[in-house]
C-alpha positions in Angstrom: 28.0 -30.8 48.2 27.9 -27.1 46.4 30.8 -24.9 46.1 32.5 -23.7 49.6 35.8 -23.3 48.3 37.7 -23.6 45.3 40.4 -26.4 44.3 43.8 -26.0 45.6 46.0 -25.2 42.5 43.5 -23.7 40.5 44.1 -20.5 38.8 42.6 -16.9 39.6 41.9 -15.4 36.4 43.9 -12.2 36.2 41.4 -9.5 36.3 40.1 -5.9 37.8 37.7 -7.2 40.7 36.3 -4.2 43.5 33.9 -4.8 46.5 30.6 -3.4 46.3 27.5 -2.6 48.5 24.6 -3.0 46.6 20.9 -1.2 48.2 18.4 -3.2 49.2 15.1 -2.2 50.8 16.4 -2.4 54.3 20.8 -1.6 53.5 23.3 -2.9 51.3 24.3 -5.8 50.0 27.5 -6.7 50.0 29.2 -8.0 47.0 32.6 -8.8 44.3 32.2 -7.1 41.1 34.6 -8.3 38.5 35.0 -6.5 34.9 36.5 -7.6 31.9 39.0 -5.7 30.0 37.1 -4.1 27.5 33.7 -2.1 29.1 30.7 -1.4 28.4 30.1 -4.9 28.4 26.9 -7.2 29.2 26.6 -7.6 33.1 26.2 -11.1 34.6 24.2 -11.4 38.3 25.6 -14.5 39.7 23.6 -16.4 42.6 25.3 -18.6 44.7 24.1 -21.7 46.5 23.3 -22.5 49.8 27.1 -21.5 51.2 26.5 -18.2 50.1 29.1 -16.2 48.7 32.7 -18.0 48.8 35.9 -18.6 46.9 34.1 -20.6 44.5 31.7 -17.6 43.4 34.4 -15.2 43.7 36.5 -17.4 41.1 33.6 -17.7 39.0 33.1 -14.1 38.4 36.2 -13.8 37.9 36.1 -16.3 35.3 33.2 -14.3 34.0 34.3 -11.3 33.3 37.9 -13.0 31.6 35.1 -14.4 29.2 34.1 -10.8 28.2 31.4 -10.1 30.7 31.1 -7.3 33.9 30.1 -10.0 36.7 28.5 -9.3 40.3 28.6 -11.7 43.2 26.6 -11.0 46.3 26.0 -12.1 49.6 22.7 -12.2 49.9 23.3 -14.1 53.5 24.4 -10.9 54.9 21.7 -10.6 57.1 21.8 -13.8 58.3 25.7 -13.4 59.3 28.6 -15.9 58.4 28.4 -19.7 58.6 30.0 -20.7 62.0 31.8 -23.6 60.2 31.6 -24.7 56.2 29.9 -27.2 56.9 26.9 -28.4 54.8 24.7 -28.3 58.5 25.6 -25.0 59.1 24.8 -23.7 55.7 21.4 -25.5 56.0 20.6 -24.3 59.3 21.5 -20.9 58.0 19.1 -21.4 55.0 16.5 -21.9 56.8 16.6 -18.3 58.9 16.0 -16.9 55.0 13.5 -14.8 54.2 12.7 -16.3 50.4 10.3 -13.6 49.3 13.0 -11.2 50.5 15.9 -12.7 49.3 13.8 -12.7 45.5 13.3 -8.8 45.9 17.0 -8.2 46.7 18.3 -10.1 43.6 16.0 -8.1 41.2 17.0 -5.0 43.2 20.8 -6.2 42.3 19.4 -6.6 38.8 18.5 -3.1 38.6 21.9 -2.4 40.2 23.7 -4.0 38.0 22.2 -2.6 35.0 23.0 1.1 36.0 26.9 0.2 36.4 28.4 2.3 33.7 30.4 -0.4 32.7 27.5 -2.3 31.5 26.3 -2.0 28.3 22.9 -2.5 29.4 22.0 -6.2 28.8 21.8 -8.1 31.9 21.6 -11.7 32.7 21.3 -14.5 35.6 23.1 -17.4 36.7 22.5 -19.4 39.6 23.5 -22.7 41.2 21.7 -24.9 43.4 19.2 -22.8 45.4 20.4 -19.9 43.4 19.4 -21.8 40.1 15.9 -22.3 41.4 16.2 -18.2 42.1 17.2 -17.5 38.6 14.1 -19.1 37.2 12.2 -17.4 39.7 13.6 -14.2 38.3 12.9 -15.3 34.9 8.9 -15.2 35.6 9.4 -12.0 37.9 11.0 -10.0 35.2 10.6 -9.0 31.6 14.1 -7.4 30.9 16.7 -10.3 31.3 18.8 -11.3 28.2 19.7 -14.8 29.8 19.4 -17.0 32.3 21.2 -20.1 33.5 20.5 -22.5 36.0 22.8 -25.1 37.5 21.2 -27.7 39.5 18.1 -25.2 40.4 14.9 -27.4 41.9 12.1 -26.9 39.5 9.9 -28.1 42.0 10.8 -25.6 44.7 7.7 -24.1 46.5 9.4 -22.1 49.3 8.5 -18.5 47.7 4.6 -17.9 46.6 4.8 -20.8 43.4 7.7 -23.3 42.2 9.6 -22.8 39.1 7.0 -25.6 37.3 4.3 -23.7 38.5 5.8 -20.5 37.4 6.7 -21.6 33.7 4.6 -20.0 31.5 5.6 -16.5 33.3 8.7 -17.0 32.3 11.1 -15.3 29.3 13.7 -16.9 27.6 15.9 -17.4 26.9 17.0 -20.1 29.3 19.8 -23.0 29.6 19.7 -25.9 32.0 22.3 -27.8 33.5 21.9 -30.8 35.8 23.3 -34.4 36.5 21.0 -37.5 36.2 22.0 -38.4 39.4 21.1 -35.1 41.5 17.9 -37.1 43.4 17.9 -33.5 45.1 16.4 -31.8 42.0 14.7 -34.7 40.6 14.6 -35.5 37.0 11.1 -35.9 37.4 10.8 -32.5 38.0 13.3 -31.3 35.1 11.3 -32.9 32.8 8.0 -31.6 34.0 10.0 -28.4 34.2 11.1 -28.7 30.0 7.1 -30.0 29.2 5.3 -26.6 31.0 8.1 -24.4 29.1 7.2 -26.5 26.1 3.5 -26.3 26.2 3.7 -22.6 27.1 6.3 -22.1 24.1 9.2 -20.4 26.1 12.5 -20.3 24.7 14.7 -22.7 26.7 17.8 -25.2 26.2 18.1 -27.8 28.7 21.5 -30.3 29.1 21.2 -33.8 31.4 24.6 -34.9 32.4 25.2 -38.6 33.0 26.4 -40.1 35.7 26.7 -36.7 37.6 25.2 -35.2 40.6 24.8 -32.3 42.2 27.5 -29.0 42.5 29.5 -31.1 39.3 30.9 -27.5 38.0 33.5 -27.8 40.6 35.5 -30.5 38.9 35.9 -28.4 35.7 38.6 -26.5 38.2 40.2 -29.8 39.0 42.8 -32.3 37.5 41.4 -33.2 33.9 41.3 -37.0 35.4 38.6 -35.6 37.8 35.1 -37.3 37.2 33.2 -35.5 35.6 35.5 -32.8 34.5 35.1 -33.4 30.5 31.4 -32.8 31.1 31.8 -29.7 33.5 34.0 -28.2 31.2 31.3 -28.6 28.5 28.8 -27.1 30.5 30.8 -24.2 30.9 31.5 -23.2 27.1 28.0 -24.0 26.4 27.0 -21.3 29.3 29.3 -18.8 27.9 28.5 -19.4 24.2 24.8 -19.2 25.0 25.8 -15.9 26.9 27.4 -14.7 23.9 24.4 -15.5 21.4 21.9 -14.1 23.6 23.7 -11.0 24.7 24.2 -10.2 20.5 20.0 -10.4 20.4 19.7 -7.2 23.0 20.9 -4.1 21.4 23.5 -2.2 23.7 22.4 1.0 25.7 24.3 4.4 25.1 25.5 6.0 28.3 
Protein backbone atom coordinates (compact mmCIF):
# COMPACT_ATOMS: atom_id res chain seq x y z
CA UNK A 1 0.00 0.00 0.00
CA UNK A 2 1.23 3.90 -0.70
CA UNK A 3 -0.23 6.76 1.06
CA UNK A 4 -4.26 7.34 0.55
CA UNK A 5 -4.69 8.98 3.74
CA UNK A 6 -2.97 10.03 6.69
CA UNK A 7 -3.08 8.45 10.39
CA UNK A 8 -5.87 9.46 12.50
CA UNK A 9 -4.42 11.59 15.35
CA UNK A 10 -1.62 12.86 13.56
CA UNK A 11 -0.84 16.45 13.55
CA UNK A 12 -1.23 19.19 10.64
CA UNK A 13 1.65 21.25 10.76
CA UNK A 14 0.48 24.75 11.34
CA UNK A 15 1.27 26.59 8.24
CA UNK A 16 0.14 29.13 5.12
CA UNK A 17 -1.02 26.42 2.51
CA UNK A 18 -3.11 28.06 -0.98
CA UNK A 19 -4.56 25.94 -4.00
CA UNK A 20 -2.98 26.48 -7.13
CA UNK A 21 -3.51 25.75 -10.91
CA UNK A 22 -0.32 25.10 -12.43
CA UNK A 23 -0.20 25.34 -16.84
CA UNK A 24 0.34 22.51 -18.63
CA UNK A 25 0.44 22.11 -22.32
CA UNK A 26 -3.21 21.28 -22.63
CA UNK A 27 -4.74 23.45 -18.94
CA UNK A 28 -3.85 23.48 -15.51
CA UNK A 29 -2.79 21.49 -13.03
CA UNK A 30 -4.29 21.52 -10.01
CA UNK A 31 -2.36 21.61 -6.86
CA UNK A 32 -1.52 22.57 -2.64
CA UNK A 33 1.21 24.95 -2.33
CA UNK A 34 2.46 25.21 1.21
CA UNK A 35 5.16 28.03 2.35
CA UNK A 36 7.21 28.20 5.26
CA UNK A 37 7.47 31.22 7.39
CA UNK A 38 10.29 32.84 6.26
CA UNK A 39 10.34 33.31 1.99
CA UNK A 40 12.29 33.32 -0.49
CA UNK A 41 13.07 29.95 0.31
CA UNK A 42 14.11 26.74 -1.79
CA UNK A 43 10.97 25.21 -3.54
CA UNK A 44 10.26 21.46 -3.15
CA UNK A 45 8.02 19.61 -6.29
CA UNK A 46 6.54 16.76 -4.52
CA UNK A 47 5.19 13.62 -6.71
CA UNK A 48 2.84 11.45 -5.29
CA UNK A 49 2.27 7.79 -5.81
CA UNK A 50 -0.15 5.93 -7.59
CA UNK A 51 -3.28 7.43 -5.31
CA UNK A 52 -2.48 10.65 -6.70
CA UNK A 53 -2.79 13.58 -4.66
CA UNK A 54 -4.34 12.90 -1.02
CA UNK A 55 -4.13 13.71 2.72
CA UNK A 56 -0.99 12.07 2.83
CA UNK A 57 0.78 14.53 0.24
CA UNK A 58 -1.09 17.37 1.41
CA UNK A 59 0.44 16.65 5.11
CA UNK A 60 3.74 16.10 3.65
CA UNK A 61 4.05 19.48 2.17
CA UNK A 62 2.90 20.71 4.86
CA UNK A 63 5.57 19.12 6.70
CA UNK A 64 7.83 20.61 4.10
CA UNK A 65 7.50 23.76 4.16
CA UNK A 66 7.45 23.75 8.48
CA UNK A 67 11.03 22.33 7.68
CA UNK A 68 11.99 25.70 5.89
CA UNK A 69 11.06 24.89 2.43
CA UNK A 70 8.08 26.49 -0.19
CA UNK A 71 6.42 22.88 -1.18
CA UNK A 72 3.95 22.12 -4.22
CA UNK A 73 1.76 19.10 -4.44
CA UNK A 74 -0.14 18.37 -7.68
CA UNK A 75 -2.54 16.29 -9.10
CA UNK A 76 -1.17 15.18 -11.92
CA UNK A 77 -4.37 12.62 -12.21
CA UNK A 78 -6.54 15.48 -13.05
CA UNK A 79 -7.14 14.38 -16.37
CA UNK A 80 -7.90 11.14 -15.53
CA UNK A 81 -10.71 12.29 -12.84
CA UNK A 82 -11.00 10.97 -9.12
CA UNK A 83 -10.53 7.42 -7.97
CA UNK A 84 -14.15 5.98 -7.63
CA UNK A 85 -13.12 4.23 -4.40
CA UNK A 86 -9.41 4.35 -2.46
CA UNK A 87 -8.88 1.32 -3.29
CA UNK A 88 -5.46 0.00 -4.49
CA UNK A 89 -7.65 -1.54 -7.89
CA UNK A 90 -9.01 1.60 -8.56
CA UNK A 91 -5.84 3.57 -8.35
CA UNK A 92 -4.19 0.83 -10.63
CA UNK A 93 -6.87 0.83 -13.13
CA UNK A 94 -6.60 4.57 -13.07
CA UNK A 95 -2.72 4.29 -13.62
CA UNK A 96 -3.02 2.64 -16.37
CA UNK A 97 -5.35 5.36 -18.44
CA UNK A 98 -1.80 7.66 -17.90
CA UNK A 99 -0.20 9.12 -20.45
CA UNK A 100 3.68 8.54 -18.99
CA UNK A 101 5.48 10.69 -21.53
CA UNK A 102 2.81 13.26 -20.70
CA UNK A 103 2.64 13.05 -17.25
CA UNK A 104 6.91 13.53 -17.36
CA UNK A 105 6.40 16.86 -19.42
CA UNK A 106 3.79 18.25 -16.92
CA UNK A 107 6.10 17.70 -13.84
CA UNK A 108 9.10 19.64 -15.51
CA UNK A 109 6.41 22.18 -16.61
CA UNK A 110 5.52 22.34 -12.63
CA UNK A 111 9.37 22.61 -12.21
CA UNK A 112 9.52 25.64 -14.15
CA UNK A 113 6.38 26.74 -12.32
CA UNK A 114 7.60 26.31 -9.27
CA UNK A 115 10.76 28.09 -9.88
CA UNK A 116 9.05 31.44 -10.96
CA UNK A 117 6.97 31.53 -7.55
CA UNK A 118 8.30 34.61 -5.93
CA UNK A 119 8.54 32.98 -2.83
CA UNK A 120 11.21 30.74 -4.09
CA UNK A 121 14.59 31.57 -3.89
CA UNK A 122 15.31 29.92 -7.02
CA UNK A 123 16.72 26.51 -6.08
CA UNK A 124 14.33 23.72 -6.86
CA UNK A 125 14.18 20.15 -5.97
CA UNK A 126 12.18 16.73 -6.37
CA UNK A 127 10.69 14.25 -4.35
CA UNK A 128 8.76 11.40 -5.21
CA UNK A 129 7.23 8.16 -3.81
CA UNK A 130 6.45 5.02 -5.40
CA UNK A 131 5.69 5.80 -9.06
CA UNK A 132 6.48 9.33 -8.38
CA UNK A 133 10.04 8.16 -7.14
CA UNK A 134 10.65 6.45 -10.38
CA UNK A 135 9.41 10.10 -11.96
CA UNK A 136 11.91 11.96 -9.98
CA UNK A 137 14.84 10.03 -11.37
CA UNK A 138 13.33 10.43 -14.65
CA UNK A 139 13.52 14.17 -14.09
CA UNK A 140 16.89 13.90 -12.79
CA UNK A 141 18.21 12.68 -16.45
CA UNK A 142 15.60 15.12 -18.15
CA UNK A 143 16.89 18.22 -16.47
CA UNK A 144 20.07 19.98 -15.70
CA UNK A 145 18.84 22.65 -13.08
CA UNK A 146 17.58 20.53 -10.02
CA UNK A 147 19.39 21.03 -6.70
CA UNK A 148 18.05 17.63 -5.24
CA UNK A 149 16.26 14.81 -5.75
CA UNK A 150 14.74 12.18 -3.51
CA UNK A 151 13.18 9.01 -4.28
CA UNK A 152 11.08 6.83 -2.07
CA UNK A 153 10.51 3.42 -3.18
CA UNK A 154 10.84 4.63 -7.13
CA UNK A 155 11.37 1.38 -9.56
CA UNK A 156 14.71 1.71 -11.05
CA UNK A 157 13.79 -0.66 -13.50
CA UNK A 158 10.68 1.11 -14.84
CA UNK A 159 10.40 1.17 -18.65
CA UNK A 160 6.90 2.65 -19.10
CA UNK A 161 8.32 6.11 -20.58
CA UNK A 162 11.11 5.96 -23.56
CA UNK A 163 14.11 4.28 -20.99
CA UNK A 164 14.10 3.06 -17.20
CA UNK A 165 15.76 4.90 -14.56
CA UNK A 166 18.95 2.14 -14.88
CA UNK A 167 18.98 2.81 -18.41
CA UNK A 168 18.79 6.47 -17.85
CA UNK A 169 21.74 6.75 -15.12
CA UNK A 170 24.47 8.23 -16.64
CA UNK A 171 21.91 11.30 -17.83
CA UNK A 172 21.38 11.90 -14.65
CA UNK A 173 22.65 14.92 -12.07
CA UNK A 174 23.07 14.66 -8.61
CA UNK A 175 22.70 15.01 -6.25
CA UNK A 176 20.43 12.18 -5.38
CA UNK A 177 19.13 10.15 -2.05
CA UNK A 178 17.50 6.83 -2.07
CA UNK A 179 15.19 5.28 0.18
CA UNK A 180 13.70 1.85 0.05
CA UNK A 181 12.90 -1.28 2.30
CA UNK A 182 14.65 -4.68 1.67
CA UNK A 183 11.52 -6.16 1.44
CA UNK A 184 9.68 -3.96 -1.41
CA UNK A 185 9.83 -7.27 -4.10
CA UNK A 186 7.91 -4.39 -6.11
CA UNK A 187 11.11 -2.31 -6.72
CA UNK A 188 13.50 -5.11 -6.46
CA UNK A 189 16.75 -4.83 -4.79
CA UNK A 190 18.14 -6.23 -7.70
CA UNK A 191 17.37 -3.34 -9.51
CA UNK A 192 18.50 -0.77 -6.62
CA UNK A 193 21.68 -2.18 -6.82
CA UNK A 194 22.06 -2.16 -10.48
CA UNK A 195 20.58 1.22 -10.13
CA UNK A 196 23.66 2.42 -7.36
CA UNK A 197 26.46 0.41 -9.94
CA UNK A 198 25.40 2.54 -13.38
CA UNK A 199 25.36 5.83 -11.10
CA UNK A 200 28.72 4.56 -9.85
CA UNK A 201 30.32 3.66 -13.04
CA UNK A 202 28.99 6.92 -14.58
CA UNK A 203 30.27 8.91 -11.38
CA UNK A 204 26.95 10.65 -10.44
CA UNK A 205 26.59 12.01 -7.13
CA UNK A 206 24.09 9.85 -5.21
CA UNK A 207 23.34 8.57 -1.48
CA UNK A 208 21.33 5.51 -1.38
CA UNK A 209 19.61 4.09 2.28
CA UNK A 210 18.25 0.08 2.42
CA UNK A 211 15.81 -0.28 5.22
CA UNK A 212 15.50 -3.67 6.80
CA UNK A 213 12.81 -5.49 7.30
CA UNK A 214 10.56 -2.88 5.45
CA UNK A 215 8.48 -2.69 2.44
CA UNK A 216 6.88 -0.54 0.40
CA UNK A 217 4.99 3.09 1.31
CA UNK A 218 6.99 2.65 5.06
CA UNK A 219 7.08 6.65 5.41
CA UNK A 220 3.62 6.34 6.60
CA UNK A 221 4.49 4.91 10.03
CA UNK A 222 6.76 7.87 10.85
CA UNK A 223 3.09 9.66 11.37
CA UNK A 224 1.99 6.79 13.57
CA UNK A 225 2.41 5.62 17.35
CA UNK A 226 6.27 5.37 17.93
CA UNK A 227 5.50 1.49 18.63
CA UNK A 228 4.50 1.32 14.96
CA UNK A 229 6.91 -0.99 12.86
CA UNK A 230 8.98 0.62 11.29
CA UNK A 231 8.54 3.99 12.66
CA UNK A 232 12.33 4.46 14.22
CA UNK A 233 13.48 3.83 10.61
CA UNK A 234 10.84 6.19 8.83
CA UNK A 235 11.60 8.78 11.08
CA UNK A 236 15.31 8.48 10.04
CA UNK A 237 14.49 8.60 6.61
CA UNK A 238 12.84 11.72 7.04
CA UNK A 239 15.73 13.80 8.78
CA UNK A 240 18.14 12.34 6.51
CA UNK A 241 15.74 13.77 3.42
CA UNK A 242 15.50 17.10 5.02
CA UNK A 243 19.19 17.39 6.04
CA UNK A 244 20.22 16.34 2.56
CA UNK A 245 17.74 19.09 1.47
CA UNK A 246 19.42 21.47 3.49
CA UNK A 247 23.11 20.67 2.35
CA UNK A 248 22.25 20.56 -1.17
CA UNK A 249 20.05 23.65 -1.24
CA UNK A 250 23.34 25.71 0.60
CA UNK A 251 25.52 24.41 -2.81
CA UNK A 252 22.99 26.57 -5.27
CA UNK A 253 23.38 30.17 -4.77
CA UNK A 254 19.95 31.99 -4.23
CA UNK A 255 18.34 34.10 -7.23
CA UNK A 256 17.47 37.90 -6.63
CA UNK A 257 14.01 38.76 -7.52
Amino acid sequence: MCHPEVPAGAPIPDVRVKDVAIPVEDGAMPGLLALPERTPAPGVLVINDVFGRSPFYDQLARRLAQAGFVAVTPEYFFREGSLPEPTREAAMARAKRLDFKRWSRDMSAAVDWLRAQPEVSGAVGTIGFCMGGTQVLLLAARRDDLAATVSYYGFPADARTDASPIDLAPKMRGPILGHWGDQDAGAGMENVEKLRAALETSGKEHEFHIYPGLGHGFLKASLEDSKTPGYDQACTSWRRTLEFYRRSFARTPATAR
